[in-house]
The first five atom37 places (N, CA, C, CB, O) and aatype in JSON, in Angstrom:
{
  "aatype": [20, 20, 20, 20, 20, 20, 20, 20, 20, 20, 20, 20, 20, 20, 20, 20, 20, 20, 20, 20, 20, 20, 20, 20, 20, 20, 20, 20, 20, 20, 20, 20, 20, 20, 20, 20, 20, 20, 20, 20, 20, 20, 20, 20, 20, 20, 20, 20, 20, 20, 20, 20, 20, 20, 20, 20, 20, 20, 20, 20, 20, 20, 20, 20, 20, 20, 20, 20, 20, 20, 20, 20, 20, 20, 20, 20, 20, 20, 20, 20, 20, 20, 20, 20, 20, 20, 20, 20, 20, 20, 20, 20, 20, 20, 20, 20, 20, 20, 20, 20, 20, 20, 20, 20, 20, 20, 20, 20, 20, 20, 20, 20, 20, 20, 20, 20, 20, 20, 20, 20, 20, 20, 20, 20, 20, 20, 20, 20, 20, 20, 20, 20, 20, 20],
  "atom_mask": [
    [1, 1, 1, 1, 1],
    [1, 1, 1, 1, 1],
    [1, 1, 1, 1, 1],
    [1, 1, 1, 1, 1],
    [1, 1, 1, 1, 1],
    [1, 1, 1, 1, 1],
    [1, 1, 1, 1, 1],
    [1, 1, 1, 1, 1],
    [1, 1, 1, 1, 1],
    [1, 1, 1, 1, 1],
    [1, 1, 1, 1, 1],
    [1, 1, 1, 1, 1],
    [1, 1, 1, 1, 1],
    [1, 1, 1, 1, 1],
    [1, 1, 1, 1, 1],
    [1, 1, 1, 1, 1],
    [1, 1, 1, 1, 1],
    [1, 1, 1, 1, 1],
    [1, 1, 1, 1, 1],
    [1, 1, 1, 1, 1],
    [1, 1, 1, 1, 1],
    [1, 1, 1, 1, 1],
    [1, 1, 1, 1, 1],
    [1, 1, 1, 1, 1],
    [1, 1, 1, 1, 1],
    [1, 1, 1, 1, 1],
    [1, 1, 1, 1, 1],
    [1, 1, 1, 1, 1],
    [1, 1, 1, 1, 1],
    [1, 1, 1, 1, 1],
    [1, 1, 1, 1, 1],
    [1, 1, 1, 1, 1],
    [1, 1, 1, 1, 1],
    [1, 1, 1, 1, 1],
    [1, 1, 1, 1, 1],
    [1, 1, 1, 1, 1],
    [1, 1, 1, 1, 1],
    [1, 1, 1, 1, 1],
    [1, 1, 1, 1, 1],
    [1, 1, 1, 1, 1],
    [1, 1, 1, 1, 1],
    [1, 1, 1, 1, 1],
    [1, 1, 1, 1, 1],
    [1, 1, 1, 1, 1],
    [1, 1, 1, 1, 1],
    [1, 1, 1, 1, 1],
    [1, 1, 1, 1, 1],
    [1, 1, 1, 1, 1],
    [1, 1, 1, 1, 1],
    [1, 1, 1, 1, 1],
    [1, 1, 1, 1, 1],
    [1, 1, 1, 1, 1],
    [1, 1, 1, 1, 1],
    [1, 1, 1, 1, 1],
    [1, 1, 1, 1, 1],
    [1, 1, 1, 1, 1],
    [1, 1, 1, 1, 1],
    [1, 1, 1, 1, 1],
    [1, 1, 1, 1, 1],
    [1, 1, 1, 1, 1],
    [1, 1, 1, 1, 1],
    [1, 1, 1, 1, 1],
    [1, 1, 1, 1, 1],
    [1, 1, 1, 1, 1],
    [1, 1, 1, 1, 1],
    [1, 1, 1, 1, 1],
    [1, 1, 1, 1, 1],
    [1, 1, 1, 1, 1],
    [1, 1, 1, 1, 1],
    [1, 1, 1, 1, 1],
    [1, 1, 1, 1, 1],
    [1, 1, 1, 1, 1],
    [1, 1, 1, 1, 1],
    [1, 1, 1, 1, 1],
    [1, 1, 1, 1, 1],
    [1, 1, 1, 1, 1],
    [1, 1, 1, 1, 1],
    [1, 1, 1, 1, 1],
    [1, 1, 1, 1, 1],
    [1, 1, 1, 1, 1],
    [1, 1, 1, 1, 1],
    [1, 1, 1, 1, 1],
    [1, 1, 1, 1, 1],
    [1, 1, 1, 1, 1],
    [1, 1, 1, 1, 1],
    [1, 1, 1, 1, 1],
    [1, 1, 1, 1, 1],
    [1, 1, 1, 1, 1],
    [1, 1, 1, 1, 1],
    [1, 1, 1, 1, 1],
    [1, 1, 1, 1, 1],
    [1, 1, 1, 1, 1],
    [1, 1, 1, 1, 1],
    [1, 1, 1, 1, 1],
    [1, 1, 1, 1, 1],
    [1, 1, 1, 1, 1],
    [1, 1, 1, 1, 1],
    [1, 1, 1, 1, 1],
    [1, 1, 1, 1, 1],
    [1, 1, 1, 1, 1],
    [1, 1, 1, 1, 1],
    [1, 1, 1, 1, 1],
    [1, 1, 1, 1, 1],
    [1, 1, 1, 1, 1],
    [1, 1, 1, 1, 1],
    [1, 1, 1, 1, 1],
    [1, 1, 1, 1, 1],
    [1, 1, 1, 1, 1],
    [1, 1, 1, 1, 1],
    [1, 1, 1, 1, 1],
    [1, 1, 1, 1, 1],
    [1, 1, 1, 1, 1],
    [1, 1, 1, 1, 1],
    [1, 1, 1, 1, 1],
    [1, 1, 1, 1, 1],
    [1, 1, 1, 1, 1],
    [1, 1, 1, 1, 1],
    [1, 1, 1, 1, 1],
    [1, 1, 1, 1, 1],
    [1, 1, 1, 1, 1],
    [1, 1, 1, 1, 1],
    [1, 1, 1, 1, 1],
    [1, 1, 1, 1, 1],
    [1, 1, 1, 1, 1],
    [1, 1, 1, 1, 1],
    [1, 1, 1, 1, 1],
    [1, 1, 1, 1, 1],
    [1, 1, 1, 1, 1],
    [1, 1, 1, 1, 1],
    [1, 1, 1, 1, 1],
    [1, 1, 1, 1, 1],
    [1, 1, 1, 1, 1],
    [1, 1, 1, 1, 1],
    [1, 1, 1, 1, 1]
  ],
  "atom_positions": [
    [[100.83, 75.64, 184.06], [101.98, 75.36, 184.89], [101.52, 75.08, 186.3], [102.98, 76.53, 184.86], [100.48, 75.66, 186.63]],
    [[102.2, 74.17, 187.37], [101.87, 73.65, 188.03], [101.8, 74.42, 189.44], [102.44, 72.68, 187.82], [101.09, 74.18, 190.41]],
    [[102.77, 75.4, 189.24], [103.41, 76.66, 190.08], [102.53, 78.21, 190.2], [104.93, 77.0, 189.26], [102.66, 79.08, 191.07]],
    [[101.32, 78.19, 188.62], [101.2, 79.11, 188.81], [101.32, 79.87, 187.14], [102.06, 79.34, 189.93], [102.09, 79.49, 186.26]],
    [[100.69, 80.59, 187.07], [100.85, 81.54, 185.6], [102.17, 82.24, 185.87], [99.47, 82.87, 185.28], [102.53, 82.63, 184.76]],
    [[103.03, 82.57, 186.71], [104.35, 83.48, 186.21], [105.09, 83.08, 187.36], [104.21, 85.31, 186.0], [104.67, 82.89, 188.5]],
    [[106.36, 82.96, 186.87], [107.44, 82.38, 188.12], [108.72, 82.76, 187.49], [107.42, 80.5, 188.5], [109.11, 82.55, 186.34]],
    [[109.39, 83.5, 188.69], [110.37, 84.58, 188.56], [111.67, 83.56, 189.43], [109.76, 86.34, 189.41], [111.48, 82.72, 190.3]],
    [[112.9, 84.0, 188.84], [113.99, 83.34, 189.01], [115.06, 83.66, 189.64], [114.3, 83.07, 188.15], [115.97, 83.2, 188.95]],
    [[115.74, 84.45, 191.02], [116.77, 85.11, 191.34], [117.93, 84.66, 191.38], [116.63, 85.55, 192.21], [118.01, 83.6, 192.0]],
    [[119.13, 85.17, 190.84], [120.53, 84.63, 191.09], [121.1, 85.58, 192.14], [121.48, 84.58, 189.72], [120.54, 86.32, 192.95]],
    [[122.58, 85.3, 191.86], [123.31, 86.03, 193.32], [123.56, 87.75, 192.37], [125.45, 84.88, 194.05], [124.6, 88.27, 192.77]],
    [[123.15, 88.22, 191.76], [123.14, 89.49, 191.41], [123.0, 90.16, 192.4], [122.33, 89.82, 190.57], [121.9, 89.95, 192.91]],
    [[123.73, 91.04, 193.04], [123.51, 91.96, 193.6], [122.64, 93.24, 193.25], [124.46, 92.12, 193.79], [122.53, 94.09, 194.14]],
    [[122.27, 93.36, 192.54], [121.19, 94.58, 191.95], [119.65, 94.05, 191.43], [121.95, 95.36, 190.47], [118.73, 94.85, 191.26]],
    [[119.51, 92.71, 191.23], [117.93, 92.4, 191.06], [117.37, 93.19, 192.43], [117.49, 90.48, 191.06], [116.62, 94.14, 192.22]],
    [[117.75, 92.78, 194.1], [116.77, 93.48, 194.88], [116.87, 94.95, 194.99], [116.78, 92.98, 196.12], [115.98, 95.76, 195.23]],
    [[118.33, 95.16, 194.74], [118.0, 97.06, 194.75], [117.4, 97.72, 193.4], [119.63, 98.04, 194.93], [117.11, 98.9, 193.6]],
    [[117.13, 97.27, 192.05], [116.64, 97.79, 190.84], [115.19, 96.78, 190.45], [117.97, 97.71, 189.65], [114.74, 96.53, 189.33]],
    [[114.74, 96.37, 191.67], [113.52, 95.76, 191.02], [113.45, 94.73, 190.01], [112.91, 96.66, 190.48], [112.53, 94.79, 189.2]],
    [[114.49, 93.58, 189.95], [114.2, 92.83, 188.75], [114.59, 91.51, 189.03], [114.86, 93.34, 187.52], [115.45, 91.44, 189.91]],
    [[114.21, 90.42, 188.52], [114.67, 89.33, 188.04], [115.29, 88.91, 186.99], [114.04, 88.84, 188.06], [115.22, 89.5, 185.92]],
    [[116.09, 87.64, 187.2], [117.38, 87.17, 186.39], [116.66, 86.78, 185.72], [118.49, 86.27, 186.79], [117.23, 86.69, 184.63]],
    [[115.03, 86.24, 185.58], [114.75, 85.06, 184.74], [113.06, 84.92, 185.0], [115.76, 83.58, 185.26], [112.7, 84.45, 186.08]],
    [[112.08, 85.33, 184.03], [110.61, 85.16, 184.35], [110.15, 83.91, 183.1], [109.67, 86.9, 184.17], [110.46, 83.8, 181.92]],
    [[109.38, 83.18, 183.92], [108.86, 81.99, 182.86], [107.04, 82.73, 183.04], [109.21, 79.73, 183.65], [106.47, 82.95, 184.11]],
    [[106.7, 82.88, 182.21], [105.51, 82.75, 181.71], [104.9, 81.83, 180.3], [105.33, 83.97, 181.61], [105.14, 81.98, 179.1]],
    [[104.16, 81.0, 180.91], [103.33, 79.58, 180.1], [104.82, 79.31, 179.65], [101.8, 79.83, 178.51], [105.86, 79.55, 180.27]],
    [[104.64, 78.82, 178.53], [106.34, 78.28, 177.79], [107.06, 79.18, 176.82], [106.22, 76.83, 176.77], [107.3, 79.14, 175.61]],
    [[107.37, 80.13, 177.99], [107.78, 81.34, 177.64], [109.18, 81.79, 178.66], [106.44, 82.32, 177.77], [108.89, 82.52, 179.61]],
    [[110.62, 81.42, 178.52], [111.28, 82.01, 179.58], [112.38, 83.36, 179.04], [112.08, 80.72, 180.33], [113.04, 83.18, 178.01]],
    [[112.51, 84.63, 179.8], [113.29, 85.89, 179.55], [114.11, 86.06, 180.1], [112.85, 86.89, 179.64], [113.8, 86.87, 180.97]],
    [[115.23, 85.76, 180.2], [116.29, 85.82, 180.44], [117.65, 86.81, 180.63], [116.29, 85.24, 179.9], [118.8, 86.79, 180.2]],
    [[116.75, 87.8, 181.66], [117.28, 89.09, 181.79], [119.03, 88.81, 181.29], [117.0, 89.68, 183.53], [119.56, 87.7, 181.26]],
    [[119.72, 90.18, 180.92], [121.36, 90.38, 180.77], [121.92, 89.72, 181.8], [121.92, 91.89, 180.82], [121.83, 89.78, 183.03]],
    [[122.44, 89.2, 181.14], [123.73, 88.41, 182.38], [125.11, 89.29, 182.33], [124.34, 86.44, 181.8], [125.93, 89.46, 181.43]],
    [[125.05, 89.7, 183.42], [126.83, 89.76, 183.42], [127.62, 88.93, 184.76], [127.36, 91.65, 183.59], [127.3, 88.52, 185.88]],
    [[128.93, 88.96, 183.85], [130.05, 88.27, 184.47], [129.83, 88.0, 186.12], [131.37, 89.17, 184.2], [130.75, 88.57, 186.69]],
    [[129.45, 87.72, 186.52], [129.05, 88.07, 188.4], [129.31, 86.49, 189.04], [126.82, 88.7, 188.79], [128.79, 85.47, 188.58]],
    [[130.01, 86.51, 189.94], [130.12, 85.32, 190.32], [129.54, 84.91, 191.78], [131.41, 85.09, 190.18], [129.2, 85.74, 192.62]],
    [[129.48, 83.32, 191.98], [128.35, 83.06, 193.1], [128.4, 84.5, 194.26], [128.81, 81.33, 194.06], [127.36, 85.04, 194.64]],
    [[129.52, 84.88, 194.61], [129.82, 85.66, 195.34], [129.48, 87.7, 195.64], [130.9, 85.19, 195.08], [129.56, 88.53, 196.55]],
    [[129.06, 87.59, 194.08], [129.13, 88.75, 194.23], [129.95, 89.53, 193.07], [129.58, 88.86, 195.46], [129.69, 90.51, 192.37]],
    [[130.9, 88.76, 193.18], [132.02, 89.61, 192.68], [132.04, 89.57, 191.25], [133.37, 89.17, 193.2], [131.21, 88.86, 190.66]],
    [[132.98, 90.34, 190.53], [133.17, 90.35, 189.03], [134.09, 89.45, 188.54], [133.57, 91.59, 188.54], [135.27, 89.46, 188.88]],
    [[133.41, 88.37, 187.45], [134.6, 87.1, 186.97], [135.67, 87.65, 186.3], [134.05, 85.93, 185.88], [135.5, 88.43, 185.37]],
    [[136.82, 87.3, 186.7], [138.23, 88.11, 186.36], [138.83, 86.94, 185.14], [139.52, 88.31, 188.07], [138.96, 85.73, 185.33]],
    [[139.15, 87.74, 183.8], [139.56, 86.83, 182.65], [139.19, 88.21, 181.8], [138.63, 85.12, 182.31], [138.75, 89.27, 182.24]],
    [[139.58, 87.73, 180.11], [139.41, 88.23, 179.24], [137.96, 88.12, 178.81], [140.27, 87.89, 178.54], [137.32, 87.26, 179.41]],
    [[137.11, 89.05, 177.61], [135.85, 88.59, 176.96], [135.03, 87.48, 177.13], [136.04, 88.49, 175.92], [133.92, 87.24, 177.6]],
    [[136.07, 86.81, 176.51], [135.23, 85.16, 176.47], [135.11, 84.68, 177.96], [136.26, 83.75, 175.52], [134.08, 84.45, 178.59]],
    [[136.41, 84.6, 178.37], [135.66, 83.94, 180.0], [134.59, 84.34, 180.52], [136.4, 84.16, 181.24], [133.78, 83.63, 181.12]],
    [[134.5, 85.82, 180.26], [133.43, 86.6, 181.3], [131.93, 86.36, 180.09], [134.03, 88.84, 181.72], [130.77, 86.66, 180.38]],
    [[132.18, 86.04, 179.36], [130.87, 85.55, 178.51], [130.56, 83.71, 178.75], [131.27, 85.94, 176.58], [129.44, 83.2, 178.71]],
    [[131.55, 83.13, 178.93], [131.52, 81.71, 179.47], [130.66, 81.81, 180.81], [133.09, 81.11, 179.75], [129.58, 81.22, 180.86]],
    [[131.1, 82.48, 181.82], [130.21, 82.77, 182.81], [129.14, 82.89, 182.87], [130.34, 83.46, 183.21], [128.3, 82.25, 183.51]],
    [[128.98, 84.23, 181.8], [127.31, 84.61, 181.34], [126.69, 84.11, 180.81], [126.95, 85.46, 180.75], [125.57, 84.64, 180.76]],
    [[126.85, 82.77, 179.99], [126.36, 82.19, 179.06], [126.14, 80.89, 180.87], [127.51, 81.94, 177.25], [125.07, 80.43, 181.27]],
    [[127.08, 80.73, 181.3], [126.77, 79.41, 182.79], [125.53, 80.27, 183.72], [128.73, 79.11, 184.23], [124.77, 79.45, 184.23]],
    [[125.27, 81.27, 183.94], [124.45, 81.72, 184.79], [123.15, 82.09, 183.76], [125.15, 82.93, 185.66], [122.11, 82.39, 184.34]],
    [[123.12, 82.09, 182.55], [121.72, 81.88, 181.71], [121.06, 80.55, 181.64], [121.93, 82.22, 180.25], [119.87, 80.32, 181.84]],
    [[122.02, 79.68, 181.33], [121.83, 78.39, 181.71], [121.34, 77.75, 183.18], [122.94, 77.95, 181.43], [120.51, 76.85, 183.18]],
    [[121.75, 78.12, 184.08], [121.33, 77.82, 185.5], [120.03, 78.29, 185.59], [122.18, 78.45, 186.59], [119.24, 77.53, 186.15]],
    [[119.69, 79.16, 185.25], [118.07, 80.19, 185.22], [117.01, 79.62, 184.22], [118.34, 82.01, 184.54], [115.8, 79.42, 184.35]],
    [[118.03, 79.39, 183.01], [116.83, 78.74, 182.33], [116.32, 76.95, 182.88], [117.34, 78.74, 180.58], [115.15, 76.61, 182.72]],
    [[117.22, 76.1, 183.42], [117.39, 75.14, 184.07], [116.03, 75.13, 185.28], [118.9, 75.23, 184.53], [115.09, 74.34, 185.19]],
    [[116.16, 76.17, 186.42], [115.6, 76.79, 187.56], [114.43, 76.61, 186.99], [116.0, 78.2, 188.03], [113.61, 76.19, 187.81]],
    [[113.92, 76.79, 185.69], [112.06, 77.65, 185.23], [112.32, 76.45, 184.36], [111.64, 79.8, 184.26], [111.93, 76.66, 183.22]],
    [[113.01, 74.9, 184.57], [112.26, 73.71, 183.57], [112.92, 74.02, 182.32], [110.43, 73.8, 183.36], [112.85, 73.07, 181.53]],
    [[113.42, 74.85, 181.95], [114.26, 74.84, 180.72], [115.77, 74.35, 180.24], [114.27, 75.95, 180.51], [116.3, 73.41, 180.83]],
    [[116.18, 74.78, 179.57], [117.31, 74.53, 178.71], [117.49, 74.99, 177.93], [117.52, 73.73, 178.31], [116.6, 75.67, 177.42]],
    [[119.05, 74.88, 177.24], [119.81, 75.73, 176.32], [119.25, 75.39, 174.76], [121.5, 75.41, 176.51], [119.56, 76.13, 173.83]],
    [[118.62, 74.49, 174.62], [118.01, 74.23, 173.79], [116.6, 74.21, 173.59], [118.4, 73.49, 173.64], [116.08, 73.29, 172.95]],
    [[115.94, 75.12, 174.08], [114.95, 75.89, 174.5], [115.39, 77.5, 173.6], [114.93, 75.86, 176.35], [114.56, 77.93, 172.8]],
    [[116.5, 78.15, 173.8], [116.7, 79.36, 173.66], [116.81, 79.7, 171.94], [117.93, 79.68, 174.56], [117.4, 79.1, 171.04]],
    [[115.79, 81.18, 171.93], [115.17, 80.91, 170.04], [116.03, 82.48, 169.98], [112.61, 80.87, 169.43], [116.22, 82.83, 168.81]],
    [[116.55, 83.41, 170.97], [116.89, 85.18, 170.53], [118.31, 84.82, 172.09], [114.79, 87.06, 170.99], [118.12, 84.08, 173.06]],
    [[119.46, 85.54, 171.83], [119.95, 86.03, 172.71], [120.68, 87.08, 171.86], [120.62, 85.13, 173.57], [120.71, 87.14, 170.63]],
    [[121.37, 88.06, 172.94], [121.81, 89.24, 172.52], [122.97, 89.45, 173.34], [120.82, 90.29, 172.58], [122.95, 89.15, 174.54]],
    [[123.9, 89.91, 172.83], [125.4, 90.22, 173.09], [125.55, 91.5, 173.72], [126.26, 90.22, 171.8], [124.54, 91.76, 173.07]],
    [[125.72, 92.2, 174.13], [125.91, 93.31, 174.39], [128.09, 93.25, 174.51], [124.75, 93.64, 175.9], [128.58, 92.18, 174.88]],
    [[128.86, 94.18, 174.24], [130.27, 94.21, 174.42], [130.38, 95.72, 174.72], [131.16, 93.65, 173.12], [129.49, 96.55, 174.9]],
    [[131.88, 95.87, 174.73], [132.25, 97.29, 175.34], [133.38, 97.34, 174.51], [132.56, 97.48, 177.06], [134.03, 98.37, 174.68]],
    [[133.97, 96.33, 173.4], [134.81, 96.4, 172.73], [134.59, 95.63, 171.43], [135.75, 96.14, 173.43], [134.15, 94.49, 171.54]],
    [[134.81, 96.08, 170.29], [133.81, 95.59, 168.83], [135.52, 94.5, 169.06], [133.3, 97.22, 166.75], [135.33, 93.72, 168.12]],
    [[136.53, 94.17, 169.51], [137.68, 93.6, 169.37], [137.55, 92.38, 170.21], [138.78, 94.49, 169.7], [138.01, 91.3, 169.86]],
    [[137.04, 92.53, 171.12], [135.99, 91.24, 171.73], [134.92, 90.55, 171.06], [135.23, 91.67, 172.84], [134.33, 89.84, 171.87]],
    [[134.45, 90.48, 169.96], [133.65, 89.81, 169.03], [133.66, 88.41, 168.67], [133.81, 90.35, 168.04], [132.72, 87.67, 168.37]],
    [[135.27, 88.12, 168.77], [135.23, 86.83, 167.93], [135.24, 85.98, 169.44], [136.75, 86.54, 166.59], [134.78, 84.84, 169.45]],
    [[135.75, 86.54, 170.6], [136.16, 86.01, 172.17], [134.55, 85.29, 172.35], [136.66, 87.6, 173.63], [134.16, 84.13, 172.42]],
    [[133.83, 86.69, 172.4], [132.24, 86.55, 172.58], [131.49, 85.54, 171.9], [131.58, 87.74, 172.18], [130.42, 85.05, 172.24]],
    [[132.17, 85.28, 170.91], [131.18, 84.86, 169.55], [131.33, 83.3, 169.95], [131.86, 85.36, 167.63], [130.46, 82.51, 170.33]],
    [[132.88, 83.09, 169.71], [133.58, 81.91, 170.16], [132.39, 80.98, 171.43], [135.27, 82.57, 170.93], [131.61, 80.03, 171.35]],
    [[132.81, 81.91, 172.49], [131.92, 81.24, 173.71], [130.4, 80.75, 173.48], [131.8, 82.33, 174.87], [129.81, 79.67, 173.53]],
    [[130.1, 81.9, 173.25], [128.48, 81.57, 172.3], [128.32, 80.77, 171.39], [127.92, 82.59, 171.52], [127.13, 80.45, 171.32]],
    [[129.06, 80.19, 170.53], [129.46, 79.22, 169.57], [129.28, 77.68, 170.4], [131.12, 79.59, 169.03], [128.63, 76.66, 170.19]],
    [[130.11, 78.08, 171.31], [130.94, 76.69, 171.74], [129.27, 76.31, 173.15], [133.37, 77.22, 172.76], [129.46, 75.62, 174.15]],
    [[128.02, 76.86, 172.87], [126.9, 76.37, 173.4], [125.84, 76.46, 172.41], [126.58, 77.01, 174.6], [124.72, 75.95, 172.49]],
    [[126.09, 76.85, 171.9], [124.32, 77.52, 170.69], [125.05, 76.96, 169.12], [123.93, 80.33, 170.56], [124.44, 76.89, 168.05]],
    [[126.56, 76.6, 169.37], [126.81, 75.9, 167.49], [125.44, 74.97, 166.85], [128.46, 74.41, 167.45], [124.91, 75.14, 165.75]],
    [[125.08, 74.03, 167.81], [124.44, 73.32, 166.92], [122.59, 74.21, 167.1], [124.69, 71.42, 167.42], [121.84, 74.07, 166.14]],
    [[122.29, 74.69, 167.81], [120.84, 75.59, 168.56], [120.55, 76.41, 167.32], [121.17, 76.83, 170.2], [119.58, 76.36, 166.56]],
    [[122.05, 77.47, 167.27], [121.79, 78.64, 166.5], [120.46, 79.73, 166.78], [121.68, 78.07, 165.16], [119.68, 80.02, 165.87]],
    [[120.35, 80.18, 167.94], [119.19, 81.35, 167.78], [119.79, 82.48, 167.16], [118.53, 81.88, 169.19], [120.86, 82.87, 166.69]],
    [[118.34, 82.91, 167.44], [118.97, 84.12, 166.48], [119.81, 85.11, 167.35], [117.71, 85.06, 165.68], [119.55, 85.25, 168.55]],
    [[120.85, 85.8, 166.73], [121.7, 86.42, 168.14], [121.52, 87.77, 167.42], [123.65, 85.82, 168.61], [120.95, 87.97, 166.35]],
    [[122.16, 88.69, 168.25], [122.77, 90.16, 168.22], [123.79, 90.39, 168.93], [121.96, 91.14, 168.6], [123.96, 89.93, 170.05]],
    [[124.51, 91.08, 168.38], [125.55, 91.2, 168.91], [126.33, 92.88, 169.36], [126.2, 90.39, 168.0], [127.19, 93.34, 168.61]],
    [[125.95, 93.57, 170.5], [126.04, 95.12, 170.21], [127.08, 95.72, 170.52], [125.15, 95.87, 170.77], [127.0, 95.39, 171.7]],
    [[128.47, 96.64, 170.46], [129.31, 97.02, 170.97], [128.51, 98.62, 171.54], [130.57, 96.9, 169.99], [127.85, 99.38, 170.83]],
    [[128.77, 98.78, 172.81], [127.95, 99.78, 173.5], [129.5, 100.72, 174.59], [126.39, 98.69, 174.65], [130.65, 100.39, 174.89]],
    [[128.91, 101.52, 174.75], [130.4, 102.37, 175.49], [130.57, 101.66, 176.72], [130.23, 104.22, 175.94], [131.73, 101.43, 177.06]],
    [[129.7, 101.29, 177.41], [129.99, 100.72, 178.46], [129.16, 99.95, 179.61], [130.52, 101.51, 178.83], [128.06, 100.48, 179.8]],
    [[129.42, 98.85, 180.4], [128.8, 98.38, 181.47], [128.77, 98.95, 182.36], [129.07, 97.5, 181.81], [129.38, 100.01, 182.46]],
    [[127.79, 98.27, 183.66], [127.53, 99.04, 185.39], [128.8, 98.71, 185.54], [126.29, 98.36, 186.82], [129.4, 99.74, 185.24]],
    [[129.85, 97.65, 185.91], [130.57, 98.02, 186.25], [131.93, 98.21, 185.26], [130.5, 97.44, 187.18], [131.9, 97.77, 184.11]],
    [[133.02, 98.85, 185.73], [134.26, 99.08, 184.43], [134.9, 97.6, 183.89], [135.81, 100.09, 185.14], [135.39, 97.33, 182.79]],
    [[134.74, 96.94, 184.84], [135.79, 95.59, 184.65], [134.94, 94.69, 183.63], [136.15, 94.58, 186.31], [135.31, 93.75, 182.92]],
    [[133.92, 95.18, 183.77], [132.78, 93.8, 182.57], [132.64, 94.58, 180.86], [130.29, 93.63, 183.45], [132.34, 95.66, 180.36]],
    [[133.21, 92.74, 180.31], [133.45, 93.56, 178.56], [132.41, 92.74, 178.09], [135.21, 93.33, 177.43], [132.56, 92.31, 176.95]],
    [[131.06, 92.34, 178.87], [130.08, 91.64, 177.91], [129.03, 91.38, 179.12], [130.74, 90.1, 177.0], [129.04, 91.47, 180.35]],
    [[127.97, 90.95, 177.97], [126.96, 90.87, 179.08], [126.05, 90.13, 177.95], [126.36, 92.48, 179.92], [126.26, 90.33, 176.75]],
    [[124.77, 89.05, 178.5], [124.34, 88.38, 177.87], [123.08, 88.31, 178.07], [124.87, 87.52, 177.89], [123.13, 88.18, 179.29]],
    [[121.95, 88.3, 177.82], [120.55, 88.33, 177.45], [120.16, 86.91, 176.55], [120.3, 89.77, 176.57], [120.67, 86.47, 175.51]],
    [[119.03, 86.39, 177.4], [118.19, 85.29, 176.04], [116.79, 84.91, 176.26], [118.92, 83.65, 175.86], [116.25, 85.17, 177.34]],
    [[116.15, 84.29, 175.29], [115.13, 84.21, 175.48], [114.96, 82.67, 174.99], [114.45, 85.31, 174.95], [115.74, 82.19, 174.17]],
    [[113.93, 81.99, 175.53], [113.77, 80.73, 175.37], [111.83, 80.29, 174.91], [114.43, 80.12, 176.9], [110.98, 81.04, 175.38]],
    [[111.46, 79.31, 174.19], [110.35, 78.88, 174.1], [110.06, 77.36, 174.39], [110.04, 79.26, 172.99], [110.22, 76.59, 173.44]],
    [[109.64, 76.85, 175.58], [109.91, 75.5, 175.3], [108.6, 74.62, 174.87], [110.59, 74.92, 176.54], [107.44, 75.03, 174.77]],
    [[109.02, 73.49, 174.67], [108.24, 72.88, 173.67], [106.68, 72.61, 174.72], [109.16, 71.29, 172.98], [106.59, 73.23, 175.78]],
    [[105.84, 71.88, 174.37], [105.09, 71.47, 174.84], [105.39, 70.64, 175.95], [104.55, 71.12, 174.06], [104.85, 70.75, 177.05]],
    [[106.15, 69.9, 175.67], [106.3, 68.38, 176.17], [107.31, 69.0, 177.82], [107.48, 67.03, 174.62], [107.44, 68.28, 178.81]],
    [[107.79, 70.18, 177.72], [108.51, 70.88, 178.63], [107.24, 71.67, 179.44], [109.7, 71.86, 177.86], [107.51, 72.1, 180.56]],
    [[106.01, 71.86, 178.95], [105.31, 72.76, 180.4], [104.66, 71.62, 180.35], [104.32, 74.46, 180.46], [103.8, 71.36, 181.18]]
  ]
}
């Protein structure tokens, strides 16, 4: 890579600089795609049901993988995380309506709860891109 063996990706998350992390590390043709949640340019928490706030998360995985030379068609694992097993099909839907024709492999987890109360999903992925991409 032209940048360097490892190149790290920040969005407007408010907690990558206070918890030590990045949204998004590319190593060789390799990109990780820390949990996304609902968070908007601002800061704030995207206000809607499941799916919107996974539409979001699924737009700010995309921007990151974009940032490190990638794309959505690049992505081989993402993972669901929810706070309600009744949000599934909302979640699934959104995820559908970018990865229908991709298909990675997904997971999908209902967990008690997010950092903050208002977020019912959160999104994680991982990407490999081809040759012809590093």
């Amino acid at each position: 890579m032209a940048d360097g063996w490892r190149r790290n990706h920040g969005s407007a998350s408010p907690f990558e600089p206070v918890y030590g992390y990045s949204r998004a590390v590319r190593v060789g043709n390799r990109i990780d795609v820390a949990g996304c949640a609902p968070i908007e340019p601002d800061g704030s928490s995207t206000v809607g049901d499941a799916g919107v706030q996974a539409a979001r998360c699924l737009t700010i995985i995309g921007e990151a993988l974009e940032a490190l030379g990638g794309s959505f068609a690049d992505v081989v694992r993402t993972r669901m995380y929810i706070t309600d097993a009744a949000d599934a099909d909302r979640v699934g839907q959104a995820h559908g309506a970018i990865f229908g024709k991709i298909r990675p492999a997904a997971t999908m987890l209902v967990i008690p709860a997010l950092i903050r109360p208002e977020w019912k999903v959160e999104i994680e992925a991982e990407a490999i891109l081809s040759e012809s991409s590093c």
